[in-house]
C-alpha positions as CSV (number, residue, x, y, z in Angstrom):
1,X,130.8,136.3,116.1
2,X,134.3,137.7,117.0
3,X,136.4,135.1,119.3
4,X,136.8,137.4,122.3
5,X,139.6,137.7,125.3
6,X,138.6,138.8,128.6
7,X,141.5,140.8,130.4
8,X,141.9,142.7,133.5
9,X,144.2,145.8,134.0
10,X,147.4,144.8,135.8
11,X,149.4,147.7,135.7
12,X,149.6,151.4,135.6
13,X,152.6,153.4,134.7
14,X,152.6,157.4,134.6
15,X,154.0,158.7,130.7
16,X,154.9,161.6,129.3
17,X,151.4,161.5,127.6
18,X,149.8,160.9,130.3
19,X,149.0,156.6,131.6
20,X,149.8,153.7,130.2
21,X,147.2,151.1,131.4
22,X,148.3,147.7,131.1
23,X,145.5,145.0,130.1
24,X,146.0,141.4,130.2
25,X,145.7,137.8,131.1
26,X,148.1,134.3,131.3
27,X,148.6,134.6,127.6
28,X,149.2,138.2,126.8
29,X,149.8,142.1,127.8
30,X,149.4,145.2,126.2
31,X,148.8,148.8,126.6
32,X,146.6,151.6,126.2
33,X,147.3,155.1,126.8
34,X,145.2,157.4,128.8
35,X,144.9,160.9,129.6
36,X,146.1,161.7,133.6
37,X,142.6,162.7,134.2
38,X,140.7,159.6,133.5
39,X,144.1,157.6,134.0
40,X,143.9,159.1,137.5
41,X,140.4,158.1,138.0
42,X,141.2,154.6,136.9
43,X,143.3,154.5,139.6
44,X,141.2,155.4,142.4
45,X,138.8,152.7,141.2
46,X,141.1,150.1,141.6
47,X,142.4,151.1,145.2
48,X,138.5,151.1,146.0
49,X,139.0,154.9,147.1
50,X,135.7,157.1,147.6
51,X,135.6,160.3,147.2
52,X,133.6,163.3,148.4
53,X,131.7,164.5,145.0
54,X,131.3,162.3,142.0
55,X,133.5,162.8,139.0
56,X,132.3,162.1,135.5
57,X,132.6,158.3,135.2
58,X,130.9,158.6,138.7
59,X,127.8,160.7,137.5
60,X,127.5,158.3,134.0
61,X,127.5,155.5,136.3
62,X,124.5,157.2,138.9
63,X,122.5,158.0,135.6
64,X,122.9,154.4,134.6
65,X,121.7,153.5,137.9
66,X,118.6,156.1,137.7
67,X,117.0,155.0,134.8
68,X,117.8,151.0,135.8
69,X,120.5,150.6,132.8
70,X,123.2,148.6,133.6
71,X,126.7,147.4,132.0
72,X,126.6,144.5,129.9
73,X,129.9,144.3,128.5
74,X,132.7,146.2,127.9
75,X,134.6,145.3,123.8
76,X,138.1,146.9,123.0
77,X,137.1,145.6,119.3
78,X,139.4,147.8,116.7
79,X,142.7,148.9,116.6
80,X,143.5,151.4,113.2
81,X,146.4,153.7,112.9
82,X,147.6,152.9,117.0
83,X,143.9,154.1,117.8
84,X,141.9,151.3,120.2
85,X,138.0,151.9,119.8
86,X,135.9,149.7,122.2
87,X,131.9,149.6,122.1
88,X,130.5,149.2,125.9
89,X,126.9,147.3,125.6
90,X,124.2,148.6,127.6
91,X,121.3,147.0,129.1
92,X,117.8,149.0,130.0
93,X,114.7,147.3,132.3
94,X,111.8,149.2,132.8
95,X,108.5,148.3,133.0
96,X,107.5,148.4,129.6
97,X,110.7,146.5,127.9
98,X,114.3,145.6,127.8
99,X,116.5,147.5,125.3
100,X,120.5,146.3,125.0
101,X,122.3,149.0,123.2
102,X,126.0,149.0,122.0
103,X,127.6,152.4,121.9
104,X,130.9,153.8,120.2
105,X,133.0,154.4,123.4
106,X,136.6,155.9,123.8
107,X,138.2,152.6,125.7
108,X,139.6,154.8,128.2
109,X,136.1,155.4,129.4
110,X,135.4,152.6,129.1
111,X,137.6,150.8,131.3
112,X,136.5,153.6,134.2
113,X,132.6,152.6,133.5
114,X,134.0,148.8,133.3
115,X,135.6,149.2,137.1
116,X,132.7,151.0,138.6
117,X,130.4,148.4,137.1
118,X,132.4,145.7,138.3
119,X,131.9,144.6,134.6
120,X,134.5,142.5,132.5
121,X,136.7,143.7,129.5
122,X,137.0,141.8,126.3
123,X,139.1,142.3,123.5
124,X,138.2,141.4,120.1
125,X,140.3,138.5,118.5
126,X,141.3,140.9,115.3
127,X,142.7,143.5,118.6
128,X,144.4,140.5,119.9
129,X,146.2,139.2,117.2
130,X,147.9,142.8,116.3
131,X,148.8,143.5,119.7
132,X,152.5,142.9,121.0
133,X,152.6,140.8,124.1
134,X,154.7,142.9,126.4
135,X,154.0,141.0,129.7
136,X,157.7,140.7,130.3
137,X,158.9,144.4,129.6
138,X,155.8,144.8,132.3
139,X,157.4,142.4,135.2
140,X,160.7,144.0,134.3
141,X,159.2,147.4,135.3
142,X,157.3,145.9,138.5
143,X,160.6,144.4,139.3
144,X,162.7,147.5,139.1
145,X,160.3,150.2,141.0
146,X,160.1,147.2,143.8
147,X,163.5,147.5,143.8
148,X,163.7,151.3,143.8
149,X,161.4,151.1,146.8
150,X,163.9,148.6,148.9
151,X,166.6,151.8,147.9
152,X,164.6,153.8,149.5
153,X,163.5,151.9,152.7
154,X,167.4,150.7,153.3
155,X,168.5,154.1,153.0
156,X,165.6,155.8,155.2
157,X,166.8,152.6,157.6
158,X,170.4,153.6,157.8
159,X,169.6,157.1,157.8
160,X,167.1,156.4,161.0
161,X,170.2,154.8,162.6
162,X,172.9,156.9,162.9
């Protein structure tokens, strides 16, 4: 069995490709890039947002709920040619039997179906040890739209004023 690391996503940052989501923990950071759409959604999950008709992680997640599966387990387990792969593991109850399935899943998705779930992320050990730890280019980034906000506030300040 693979030696897995559970992260958490600390960070969003638009791209010109679309979002980079920032996975982590104390011991290291890295990214995945995702489409705006699902990047967008991503982010409305983690503000706790609702909205007025479900979008497509919403309806995977009420089909879940329908037929009594739930999320297991979320595995960002390959990395090949800068391509993440992640297998989400699935578990159905019904009154005949439990099934647990594990299903070839874009990690993008993933980490939507992970948030709704309020399931946890892992990343496989073989992921882990190719990934560049870029937890300080991340601070550096928090630390210089923080400061581009305090710009902004002093300015609107002075501007309020005169």
């Amino acid at each position: 069995m693979d030696v897995l690391h559970e992260v958490r996503i600390v960070g969003l940052v638009p791209s010109s490709s679309g979002i980079a989501v920032f996975l982590g923990n104390e011991e290291k950071t890295f990214s995945i890039h995702v489409d705006q759409g699902v990047g967008t959604n991503i982010a409305i999950l983690l503000k706790g947002q609702k909205r007025e008709r479900p979008l497509t992680h919403d309806l995977i997640g009420l089909i879940f709920q329908s037929f009594g599966i739930s999320v297991e387990r979320i595995v960002i387990n390959d990395l090949r040619n800068d391509t993440y792969y992640a297998r989400i593991t699935l578990k159905a109850r019904n009154e005949v039997h439990n099934k647990i399935t594990e299903i070839d899943a874009r990690p993008s998705d993933c980490l939507a179906i992970a948030l709704q779930a309020g399931k946890p992320v892992f990343v496989a050990e073989r992921v882990w040890a190719q990934v560049v730890d870029i937890t300080k280019q991340l601070e550096q980034m928090k630390e210089k739209l923080e400061e581009g906000g305090e710009e902004d506030d002093e300015e609107g300040e002075e501007e309020g004023e005169k």
